[in-house]
N, C-alpha and C positions, 0 to 999 in steps of 0.2 A: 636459861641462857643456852644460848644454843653449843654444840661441841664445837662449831667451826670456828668461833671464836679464837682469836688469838692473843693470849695472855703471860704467853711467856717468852725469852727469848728461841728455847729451842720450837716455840711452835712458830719463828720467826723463819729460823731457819729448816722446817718441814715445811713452808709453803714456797720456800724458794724467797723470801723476801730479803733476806741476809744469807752472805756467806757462811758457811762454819768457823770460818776459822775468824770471822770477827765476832761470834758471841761472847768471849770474855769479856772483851771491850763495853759491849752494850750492856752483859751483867751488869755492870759498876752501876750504867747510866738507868736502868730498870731498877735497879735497889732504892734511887733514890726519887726519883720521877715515874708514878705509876704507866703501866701498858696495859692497853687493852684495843685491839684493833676486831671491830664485829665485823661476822659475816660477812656484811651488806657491803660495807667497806674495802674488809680483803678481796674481794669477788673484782674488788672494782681495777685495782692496781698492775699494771703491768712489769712482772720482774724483769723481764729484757729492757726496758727501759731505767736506766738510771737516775732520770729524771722526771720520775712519774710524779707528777703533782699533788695525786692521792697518797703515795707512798710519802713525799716530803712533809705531809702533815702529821703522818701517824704511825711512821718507823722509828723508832728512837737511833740518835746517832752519837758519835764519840764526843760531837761537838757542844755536847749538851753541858758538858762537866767544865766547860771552859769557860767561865764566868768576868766580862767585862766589869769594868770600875764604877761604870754608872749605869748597870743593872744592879736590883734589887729583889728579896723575892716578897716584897707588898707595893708592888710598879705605881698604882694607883691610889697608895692611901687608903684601904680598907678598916686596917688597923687601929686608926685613929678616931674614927668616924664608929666604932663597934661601940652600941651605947645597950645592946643587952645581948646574951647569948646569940650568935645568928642570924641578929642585924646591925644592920650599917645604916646611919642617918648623916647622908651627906646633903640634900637639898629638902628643902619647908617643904615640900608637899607628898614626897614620896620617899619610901624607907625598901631595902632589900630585908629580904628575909629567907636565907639558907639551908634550907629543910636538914640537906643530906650532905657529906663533901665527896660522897661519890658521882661518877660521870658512866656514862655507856659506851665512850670510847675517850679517851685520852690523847690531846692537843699536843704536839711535842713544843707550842709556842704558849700555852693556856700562862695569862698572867698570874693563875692564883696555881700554878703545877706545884709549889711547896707546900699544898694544903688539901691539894683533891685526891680521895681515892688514899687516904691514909689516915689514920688516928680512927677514931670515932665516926662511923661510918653517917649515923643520923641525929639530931638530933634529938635530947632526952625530953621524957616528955614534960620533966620539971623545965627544964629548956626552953621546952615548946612556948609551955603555961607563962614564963616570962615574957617571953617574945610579944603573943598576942596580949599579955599586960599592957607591955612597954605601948604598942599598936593605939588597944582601948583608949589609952590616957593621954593619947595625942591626936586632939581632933584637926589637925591643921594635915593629918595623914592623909590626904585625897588616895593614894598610888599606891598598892603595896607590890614589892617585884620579887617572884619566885627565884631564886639563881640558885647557885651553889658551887659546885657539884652541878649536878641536872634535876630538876625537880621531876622531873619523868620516871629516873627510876624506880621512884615509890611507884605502891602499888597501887591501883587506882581507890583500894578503899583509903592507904594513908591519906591519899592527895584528896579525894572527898572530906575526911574527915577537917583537914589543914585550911580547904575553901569553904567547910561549914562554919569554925570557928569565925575568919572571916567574915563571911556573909552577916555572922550576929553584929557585926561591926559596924554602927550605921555609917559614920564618917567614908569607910570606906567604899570608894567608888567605881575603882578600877582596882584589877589585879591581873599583871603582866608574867608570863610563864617566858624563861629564856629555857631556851632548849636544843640541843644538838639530835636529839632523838628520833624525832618526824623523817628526819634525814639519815641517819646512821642505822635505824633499828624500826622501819617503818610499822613493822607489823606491830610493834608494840602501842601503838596509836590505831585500836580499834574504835568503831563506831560509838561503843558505851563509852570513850577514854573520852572522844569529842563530846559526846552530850553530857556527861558529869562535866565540862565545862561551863557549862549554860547556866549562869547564877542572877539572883538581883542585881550584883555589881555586871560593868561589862570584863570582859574575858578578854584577853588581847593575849595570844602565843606568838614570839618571837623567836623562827628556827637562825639556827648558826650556817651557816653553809659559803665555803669560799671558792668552790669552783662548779662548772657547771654538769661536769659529770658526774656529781653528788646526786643529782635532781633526776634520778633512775625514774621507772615506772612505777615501780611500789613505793619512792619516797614521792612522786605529784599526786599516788593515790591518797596517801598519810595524809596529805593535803588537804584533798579535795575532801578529804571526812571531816576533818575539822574546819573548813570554808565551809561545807552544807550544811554543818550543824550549827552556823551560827558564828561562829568564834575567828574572827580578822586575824588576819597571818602577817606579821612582817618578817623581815630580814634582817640580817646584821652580817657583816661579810670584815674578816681582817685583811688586811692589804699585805700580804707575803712574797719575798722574792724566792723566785723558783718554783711560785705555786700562782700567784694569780696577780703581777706585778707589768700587764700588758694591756693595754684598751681594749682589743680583740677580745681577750679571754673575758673580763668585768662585763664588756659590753653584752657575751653572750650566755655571761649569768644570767643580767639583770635582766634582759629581754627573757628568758626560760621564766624567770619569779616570775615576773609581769601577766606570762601565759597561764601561769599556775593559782591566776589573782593573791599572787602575793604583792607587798609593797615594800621596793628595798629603802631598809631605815637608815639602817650607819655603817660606813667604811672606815672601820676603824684603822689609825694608824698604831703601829705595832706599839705596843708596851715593854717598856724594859725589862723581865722578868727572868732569872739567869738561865746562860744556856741557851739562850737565845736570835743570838746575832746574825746567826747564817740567814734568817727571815728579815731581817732589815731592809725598809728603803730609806728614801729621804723623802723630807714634806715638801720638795720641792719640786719630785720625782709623784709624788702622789696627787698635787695641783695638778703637774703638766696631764696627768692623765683624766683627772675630774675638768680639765680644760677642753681635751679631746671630747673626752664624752657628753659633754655639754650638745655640742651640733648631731651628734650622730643617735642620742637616744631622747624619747617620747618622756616629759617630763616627770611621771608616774615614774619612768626607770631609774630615777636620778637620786639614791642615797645620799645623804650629809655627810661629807669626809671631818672626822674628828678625831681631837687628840684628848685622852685621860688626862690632864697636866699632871706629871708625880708628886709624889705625897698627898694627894688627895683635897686639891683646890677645885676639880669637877672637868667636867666635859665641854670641851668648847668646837667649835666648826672651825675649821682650816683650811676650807676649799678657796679656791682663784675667786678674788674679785673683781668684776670685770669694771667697777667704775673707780674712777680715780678723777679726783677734786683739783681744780685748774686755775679758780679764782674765782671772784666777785661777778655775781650778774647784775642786773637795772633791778630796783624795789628792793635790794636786800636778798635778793636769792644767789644762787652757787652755782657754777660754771664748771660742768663735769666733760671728763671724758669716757663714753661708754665702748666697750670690746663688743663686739657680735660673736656669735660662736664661730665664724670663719677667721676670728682675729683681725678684722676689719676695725678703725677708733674710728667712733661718731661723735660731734660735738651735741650737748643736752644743757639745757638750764631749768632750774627747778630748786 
């Protein structure tokens, strides 16, 4: 790990990203929600600005400890759905499976922040042995989804070993890596990291990434090593106020991914997870802007806005509809009204 790393609060306040005199304050909020802000990261942040978008992700604040009524810290129902050590089986075809609960840098919005970066760092390998049981014995398993924590921090021999297991698994057909890492800690995603991805099943890595100054030169190279080796890149982008809660900014994500052949997957809308609030929008606030970006980006650019529903009923889309049903046509068909992306209503029958 690198020294530059910043893991504590006073190495918060030696780079100038905190006052001094507010590190007691942030103690409390570091004791209980892990910090870790890498290099690549800190490099990025401007302390003269107080409303650095980078820093609003990954400075921890007072605001953290202040916990609303309908925040929780299992937002999504993971809980419920944990049918062996380190996985969750919420939908028939594909299961998560948790290697590690540690991360390379630490979300101060992360839904699962009561669990990452503390207790038991990886899983045991009697653990493990359950896990790919539980996998084997369910052939309806198409999907298996690396999360965590970040499955990157393993070492690439853990993570060979974890995708060899795997691979003995005929059923399995796909196996998705989510990951902040390509982006956070680029160099950590060297060329051998991309080609021990290349398996019988296909590979699919999904980086995290919420603004577009994330997408340095060393993080489109991270990139481009796992795009040439083979292995499809998507996106997933959280919807944050104060960090990327404007059609400008989204739109010149999504365009940057696009250039990077990535393909942006899911905007997610924020998870209640405590501590959280000051990152709030509304879904109404989140439409208007998947409304905007409808006319102004290339459809390739166009992520699915989704919500987790809480406690753990699954993932559904919540983007603007632009057709709405008007009545009866001639033969039994339905008389719509269609929205153009200029907000223009066309009459339709079908």
């Amino acid at each position: 790990m690198s020294a530059r790393d910043l893991r504590t609060v006073d190495d918060l306040v030696a780079a100038g990203l905190v006052a001094p005199e507010a590190a007691p304050g942030l103690a409390r909020v570091v004791d209980r929600f892990a910090l870790t802000v890498t290099a690549d990261m800190a490099a990025l942040i401007d302390p003269a600005d107080p409303a650095d978008p980078i820093a609003a992700q990954f400075v921890p604040s007072p605001e953290e400890l202040v916990t609303r009524p309908d925040e929780t810290p299992d937002p999504i129902g993971d809980d419920p759905h944990e049918v062996a050590p380190g996985v969750t089986h919420r939908y028939p075809d594909r299961v998560l499976l948790k290697p590690t609960h540690l991360c390379r840098i630490y979300c101060r919005f992360c839904f699962r922040r009561d669990r990452v970066g503390d207790g038991e760092a990886n899983l045991s390998e009697a653990d493990l042995d359950a896990a790919m049981a539980y996998v084997a014995a369910h052939p309806d398993v198409f999907e298996v989804i690396l999360t965590g924590g970040d499955p990157l921090v393993l070492s690439d021999r853990r993570l060979g070993l974890i995708l060899d297991r795997l691979e003995a698994i005929p059923h399995v057909e796909v196996v998705r890596i989510h990951s902040r890492v390509p982006v956070v800690d680029p160099e950590r995603v060297s060329a051998a990291t991309a080609a021990l991805l290349r398996r019988r099943f296909a590979t699919w890595m999904v980086i995290h990434v919420d603004h577009p100054r994330e997408l340095t030169e060393r993080a489109a190279a991270a990139i481009g090593r796992l795009v040439d080796a083979g292995v499809p890149v998507l996106s997933q982008t959280t919807l944050l106020a104060g960090v990327n809660a404007d059609a400008e900014t989204l739109e010149a994500l999504f365009r940057r991914l696009v250039t990077l052949r990535v393909k942006p997957y899911y905007l997610h809308h924020l998870d209640r997870a405590e501590g959280t609030a000051r990152y709030r929008t509304t879904v109404e606030e989140g439409r208007g802007l998947m409304r905007r970006l409808r006319g102004r980006l290339t459809g390739i650019a166009q992520p699915t806005y989704v919500l987790d529903i809480p406690g753990g009923a699954g993932k559904v889309p919540i983007g603007p509809d632009p057709l709405t049903e008007v009545g009866e046509g001639e033969g039994g068909t339905r008389r719509w009204s269609v929205e153009d992306p200029n907000g223009t209503r066309h009459d339709w029958e079908g």
